[in-house]
VOPAGU-2260 file (C-alpha; in pm, 1 decimal, decimal comma):
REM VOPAGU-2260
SITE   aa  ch    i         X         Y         Z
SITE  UNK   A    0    2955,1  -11518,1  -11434,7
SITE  UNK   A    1    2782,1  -11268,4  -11240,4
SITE  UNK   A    2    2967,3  -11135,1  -10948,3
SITE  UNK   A    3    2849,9  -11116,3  -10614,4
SITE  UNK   A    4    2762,3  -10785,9  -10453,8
SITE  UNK   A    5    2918,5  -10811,5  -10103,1
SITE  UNK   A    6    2874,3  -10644,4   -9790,3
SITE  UNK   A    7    3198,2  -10481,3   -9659,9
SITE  UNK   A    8    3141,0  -10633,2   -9354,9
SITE  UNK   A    9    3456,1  -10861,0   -9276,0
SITE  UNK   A   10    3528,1  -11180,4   -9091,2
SITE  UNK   A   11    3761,5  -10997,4   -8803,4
SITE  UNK   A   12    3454,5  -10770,7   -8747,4
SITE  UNK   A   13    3391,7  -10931,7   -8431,6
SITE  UNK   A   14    3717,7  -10842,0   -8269,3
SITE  UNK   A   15    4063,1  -11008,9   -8282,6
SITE  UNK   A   16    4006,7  -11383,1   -8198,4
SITE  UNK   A   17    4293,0  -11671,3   -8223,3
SITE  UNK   A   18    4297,9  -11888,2   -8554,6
SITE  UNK   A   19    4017,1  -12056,1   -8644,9
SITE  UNK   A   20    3732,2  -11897,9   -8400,6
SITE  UNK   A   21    3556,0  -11878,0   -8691,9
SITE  UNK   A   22    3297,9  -11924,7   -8803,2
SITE  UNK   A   23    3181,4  -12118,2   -8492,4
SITE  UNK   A   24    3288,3  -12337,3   -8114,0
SITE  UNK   A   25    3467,6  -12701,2   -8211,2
SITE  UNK   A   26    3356,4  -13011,1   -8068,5
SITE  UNK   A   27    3634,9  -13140,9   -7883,8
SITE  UNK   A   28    4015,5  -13151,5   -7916,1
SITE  UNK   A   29    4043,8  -13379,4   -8228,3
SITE  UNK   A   30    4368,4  -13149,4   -8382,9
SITE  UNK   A   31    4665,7  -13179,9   -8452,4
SITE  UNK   A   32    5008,7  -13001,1   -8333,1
SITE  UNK   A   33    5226,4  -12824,5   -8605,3
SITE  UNK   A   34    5544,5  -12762,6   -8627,4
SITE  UNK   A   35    5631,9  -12392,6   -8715,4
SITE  UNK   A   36    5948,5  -12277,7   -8827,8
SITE  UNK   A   37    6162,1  -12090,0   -8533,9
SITE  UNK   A   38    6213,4  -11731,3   -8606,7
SITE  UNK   A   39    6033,3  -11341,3   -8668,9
SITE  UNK   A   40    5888,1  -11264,1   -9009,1
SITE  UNK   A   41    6160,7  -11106,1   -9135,0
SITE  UNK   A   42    6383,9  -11431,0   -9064,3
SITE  UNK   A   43    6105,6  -11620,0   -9277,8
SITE  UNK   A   44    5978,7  -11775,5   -8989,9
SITE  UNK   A   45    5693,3  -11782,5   -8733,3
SITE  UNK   A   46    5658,5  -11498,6   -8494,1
SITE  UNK   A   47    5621,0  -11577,9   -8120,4
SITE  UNK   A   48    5263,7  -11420,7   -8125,4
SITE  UNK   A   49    5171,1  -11691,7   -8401,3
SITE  UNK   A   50    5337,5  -11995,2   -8231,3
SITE  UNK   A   51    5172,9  -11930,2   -7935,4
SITE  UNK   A   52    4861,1  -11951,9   -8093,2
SITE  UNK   A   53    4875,8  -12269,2   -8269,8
SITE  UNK   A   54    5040,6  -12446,5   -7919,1
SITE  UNK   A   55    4743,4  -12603,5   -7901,4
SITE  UNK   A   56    4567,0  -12868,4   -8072,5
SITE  UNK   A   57    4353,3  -12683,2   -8435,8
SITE  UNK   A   58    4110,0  -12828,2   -8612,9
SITE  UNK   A   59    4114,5  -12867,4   -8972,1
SITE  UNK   A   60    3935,5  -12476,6   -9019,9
SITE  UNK   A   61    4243,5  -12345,2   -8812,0
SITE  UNK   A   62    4487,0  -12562,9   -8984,9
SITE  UNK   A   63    4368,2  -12427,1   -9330,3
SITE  UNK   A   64    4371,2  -12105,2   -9241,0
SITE  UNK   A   65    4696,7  -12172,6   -9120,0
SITE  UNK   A   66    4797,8  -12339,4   -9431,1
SITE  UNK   A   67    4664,8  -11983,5   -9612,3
SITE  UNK   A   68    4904,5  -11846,9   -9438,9
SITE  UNK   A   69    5187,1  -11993,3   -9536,6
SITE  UNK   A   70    5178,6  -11889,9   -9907,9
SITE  UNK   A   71    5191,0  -11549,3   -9799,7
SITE  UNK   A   72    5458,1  -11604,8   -9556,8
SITE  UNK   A   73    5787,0  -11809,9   -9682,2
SITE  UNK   A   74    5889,9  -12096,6   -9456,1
SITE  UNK   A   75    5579,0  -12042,3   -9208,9
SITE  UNK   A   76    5565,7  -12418,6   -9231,0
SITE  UNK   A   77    5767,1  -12680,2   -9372,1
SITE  UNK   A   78    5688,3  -12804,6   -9721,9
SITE  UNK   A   79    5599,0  -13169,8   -9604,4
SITE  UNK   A   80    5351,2  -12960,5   -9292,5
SITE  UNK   A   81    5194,3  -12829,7   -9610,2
SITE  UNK   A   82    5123,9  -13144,7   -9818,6
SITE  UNK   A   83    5031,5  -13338,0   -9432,0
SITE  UNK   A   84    4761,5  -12987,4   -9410,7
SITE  UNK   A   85    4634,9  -13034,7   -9781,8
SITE  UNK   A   86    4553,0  -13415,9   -9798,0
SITE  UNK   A   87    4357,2  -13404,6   -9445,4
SITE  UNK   A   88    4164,4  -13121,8   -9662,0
SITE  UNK   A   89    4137,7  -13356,4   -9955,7
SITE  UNK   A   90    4017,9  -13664,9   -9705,0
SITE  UNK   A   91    3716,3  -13467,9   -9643,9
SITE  UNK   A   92    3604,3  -13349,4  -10029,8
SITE  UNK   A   93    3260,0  -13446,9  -10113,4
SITE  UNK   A   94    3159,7  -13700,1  -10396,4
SITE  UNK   A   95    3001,5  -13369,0  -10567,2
SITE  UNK   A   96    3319,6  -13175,7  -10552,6
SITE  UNK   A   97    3235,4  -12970,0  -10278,0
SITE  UNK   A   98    3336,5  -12920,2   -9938,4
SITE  UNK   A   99    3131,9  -12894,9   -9601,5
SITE  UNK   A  100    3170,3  -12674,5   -9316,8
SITE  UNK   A  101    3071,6  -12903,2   -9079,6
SITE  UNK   A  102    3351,3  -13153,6   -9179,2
SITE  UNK   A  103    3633,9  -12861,9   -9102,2
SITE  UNK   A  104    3499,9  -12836,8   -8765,9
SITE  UNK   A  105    3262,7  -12995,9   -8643,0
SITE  UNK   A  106    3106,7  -12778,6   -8450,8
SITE  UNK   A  107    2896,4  -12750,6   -8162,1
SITE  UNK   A  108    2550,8  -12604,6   -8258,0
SITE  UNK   A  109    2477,5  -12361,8   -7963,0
SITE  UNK   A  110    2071,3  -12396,4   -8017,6
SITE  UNK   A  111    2136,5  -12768,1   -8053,5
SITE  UNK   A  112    1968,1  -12723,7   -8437,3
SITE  UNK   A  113    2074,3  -13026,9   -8696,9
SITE  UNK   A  114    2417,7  -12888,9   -8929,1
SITE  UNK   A  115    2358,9  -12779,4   -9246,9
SITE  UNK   A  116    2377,4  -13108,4   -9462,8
SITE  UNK   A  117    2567,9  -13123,8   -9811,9
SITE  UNK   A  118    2845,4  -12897,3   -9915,2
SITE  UNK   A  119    2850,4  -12548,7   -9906,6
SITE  UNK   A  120    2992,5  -12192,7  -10062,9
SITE  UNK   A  121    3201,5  -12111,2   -9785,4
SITE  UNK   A  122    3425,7  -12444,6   -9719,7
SITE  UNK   A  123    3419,7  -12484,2  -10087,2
SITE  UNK   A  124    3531,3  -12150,8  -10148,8
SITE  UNK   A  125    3777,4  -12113,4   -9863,8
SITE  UNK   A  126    3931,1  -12476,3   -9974,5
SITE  UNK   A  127    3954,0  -12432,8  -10336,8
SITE  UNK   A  128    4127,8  -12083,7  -10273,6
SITE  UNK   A  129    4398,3  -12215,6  -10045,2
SITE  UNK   A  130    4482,5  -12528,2  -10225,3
SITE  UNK   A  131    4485,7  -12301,2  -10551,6
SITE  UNK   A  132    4758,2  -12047,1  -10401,5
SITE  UNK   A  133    4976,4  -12348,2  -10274,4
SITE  UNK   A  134    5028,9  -12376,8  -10691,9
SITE  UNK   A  135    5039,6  -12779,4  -10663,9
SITE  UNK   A  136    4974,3  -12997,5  -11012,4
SITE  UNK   A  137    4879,9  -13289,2  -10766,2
SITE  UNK   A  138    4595,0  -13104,4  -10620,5
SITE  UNK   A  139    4449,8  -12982,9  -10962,0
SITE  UNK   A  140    4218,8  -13259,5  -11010,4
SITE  UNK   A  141    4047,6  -13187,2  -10684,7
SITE  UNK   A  142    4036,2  -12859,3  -10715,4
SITE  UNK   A  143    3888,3  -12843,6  -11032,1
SITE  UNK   A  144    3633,4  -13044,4  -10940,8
SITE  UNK   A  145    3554,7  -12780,9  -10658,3
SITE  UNK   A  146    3579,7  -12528,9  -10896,2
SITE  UNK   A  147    3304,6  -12675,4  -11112,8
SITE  UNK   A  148    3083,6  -12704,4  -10794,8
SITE  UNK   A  149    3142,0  -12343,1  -10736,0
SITE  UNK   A  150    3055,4  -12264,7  -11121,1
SITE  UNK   A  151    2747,0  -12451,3  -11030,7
SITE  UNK   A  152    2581,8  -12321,8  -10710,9
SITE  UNK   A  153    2580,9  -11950,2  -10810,8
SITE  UNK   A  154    2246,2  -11805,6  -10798,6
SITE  UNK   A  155    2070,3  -11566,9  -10983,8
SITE  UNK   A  156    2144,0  -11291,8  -10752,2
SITE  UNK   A  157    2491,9  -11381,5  -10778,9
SITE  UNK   A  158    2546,8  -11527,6  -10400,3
SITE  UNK   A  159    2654,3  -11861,4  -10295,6
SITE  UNK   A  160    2484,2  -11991,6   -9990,8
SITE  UNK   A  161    2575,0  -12103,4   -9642,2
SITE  UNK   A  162    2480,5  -12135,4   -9295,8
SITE  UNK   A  163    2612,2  -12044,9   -8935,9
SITE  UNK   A  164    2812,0  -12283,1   -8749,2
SITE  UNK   A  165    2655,4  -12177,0   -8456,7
SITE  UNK   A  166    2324,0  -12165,2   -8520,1
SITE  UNK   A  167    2007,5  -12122,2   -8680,6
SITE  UNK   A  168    2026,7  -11769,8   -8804,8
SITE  UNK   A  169    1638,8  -11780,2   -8977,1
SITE  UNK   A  170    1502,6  -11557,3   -8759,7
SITE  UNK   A  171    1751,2  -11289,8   -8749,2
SITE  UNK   A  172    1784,6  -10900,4   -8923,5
SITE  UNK   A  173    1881,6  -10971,7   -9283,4
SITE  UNK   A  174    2271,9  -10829,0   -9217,8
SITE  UNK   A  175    2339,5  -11125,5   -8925,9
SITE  UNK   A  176    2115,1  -11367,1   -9146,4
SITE  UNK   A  177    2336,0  -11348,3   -9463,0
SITE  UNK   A  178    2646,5  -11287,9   -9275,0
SITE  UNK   A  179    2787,2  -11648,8   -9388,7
SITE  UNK   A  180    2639,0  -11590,6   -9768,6
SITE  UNK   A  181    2847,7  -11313,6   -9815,8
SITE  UNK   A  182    3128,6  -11437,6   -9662,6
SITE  UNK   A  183    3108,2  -11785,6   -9874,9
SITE  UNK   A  184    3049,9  -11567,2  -10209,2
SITE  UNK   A  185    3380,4  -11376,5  -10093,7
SITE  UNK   A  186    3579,8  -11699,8  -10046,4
SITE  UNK   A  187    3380,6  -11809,8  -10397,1
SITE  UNK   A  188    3504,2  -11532,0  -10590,8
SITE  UNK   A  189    3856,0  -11549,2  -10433,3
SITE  UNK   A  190    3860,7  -11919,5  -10593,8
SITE  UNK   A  191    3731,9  -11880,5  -10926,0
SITE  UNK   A  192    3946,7  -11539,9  -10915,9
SITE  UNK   A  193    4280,8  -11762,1  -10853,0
SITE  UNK   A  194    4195,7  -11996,0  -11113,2
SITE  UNK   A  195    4155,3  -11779,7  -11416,7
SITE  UNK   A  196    4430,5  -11537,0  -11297,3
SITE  UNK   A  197    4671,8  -11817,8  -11389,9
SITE  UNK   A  198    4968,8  -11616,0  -11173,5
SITE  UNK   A  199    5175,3  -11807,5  -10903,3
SITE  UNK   A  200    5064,6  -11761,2  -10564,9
SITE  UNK   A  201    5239,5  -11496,3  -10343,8
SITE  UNK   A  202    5542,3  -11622,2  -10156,1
């Protein structure tokens, strides 16, 4: 596999946002309220800083980011949170394997240009990473069916492709116009990475 050459450029580059804010605006509410486990990090729980920001409503980008979270910090959320975070994931898995931005989101397209249509490297990279770390044999038959879409859409300059949530970004400076490429062939590598490390996720 060739691996991609990234920019260092990284996704908090554009200041400190809440969960979620990236990669684009949601449509509408349409989240859900989780329950976090009471308690500072060192207690193995939430910190107030982090409940506050997930008081309102996510959508299902936030929520997985969320869920990222919580294999890197024990008892963030509640085992059965977890599984409830993983299958709304799952609900949304294309019949190729991969996953679609636009399905985590559903964003609001600020030029009012159509989403990008099919799956793409970043939600199929970002998903197959997360549901890989939560070290679950009842998710291994969807992930490795995102894994072999990843193994698939690798081009010859070693990139995986996707587009802004936001909008059309065809007309921009090559750095803003692959800003989403390299950040999908980040999450890309992350997944494959996880998958032939074969080591239990971080907890």
């Amino acid at each position: 596999m060739v691996v991609a050459r990234l920019r260092p450029r990284a996704l908090g580059d554009e200041g400190e946002r809440g969960l979620g804010s990236l990669p684009g605006r949601p449509r509408g509410g349409g989240g859900s309220r989780l329950r976090l486990r009471a308690g500072g990090p060192r207690a193995g729980g939430a910190s107030p800083d982090l409940r506050r920001r997930v008081s309102d409503p996510l959508n299902l980008h936030s929520r997985l980011g969320l869920l990222w979270a919580s294999t890197l910090q024990k008892d963030l959320l509640e085992r059965e949170e977890q599984t409830r975070i993983a299958t709304e994931v799952l609900s949304v898995q294309r019949s190729d394997g991969g996953f679609s931005l636009e399905q985590l989101g559903h964003w609001e397209r600020q030029d009012k240009s159509p989403p990008a249509d099919g799956s793409d490297g970043y939600a199929t990279g970002l998903v197959t990473y997360v549901l890989l770390r939560l070290d679950d044999p009842t998710l291994r038959p969807a992930t490795e069916r995102a894994l072999s879409w990843l193994r698939a859409h690798q081009d010859r300059d070693g990139f995986w492709d996707a587009r802004s949530a936001n909008l059309s970004r065809k007309n921009d400076d090559a750095f803003v116009r692959f800003f989403m490429r390299d950040a999908a062939s980040g999450f890309a590598v992350l997944a494959l990475g996880e998958a032939e490390s074969g080591r239990p996720p971080t907890r």
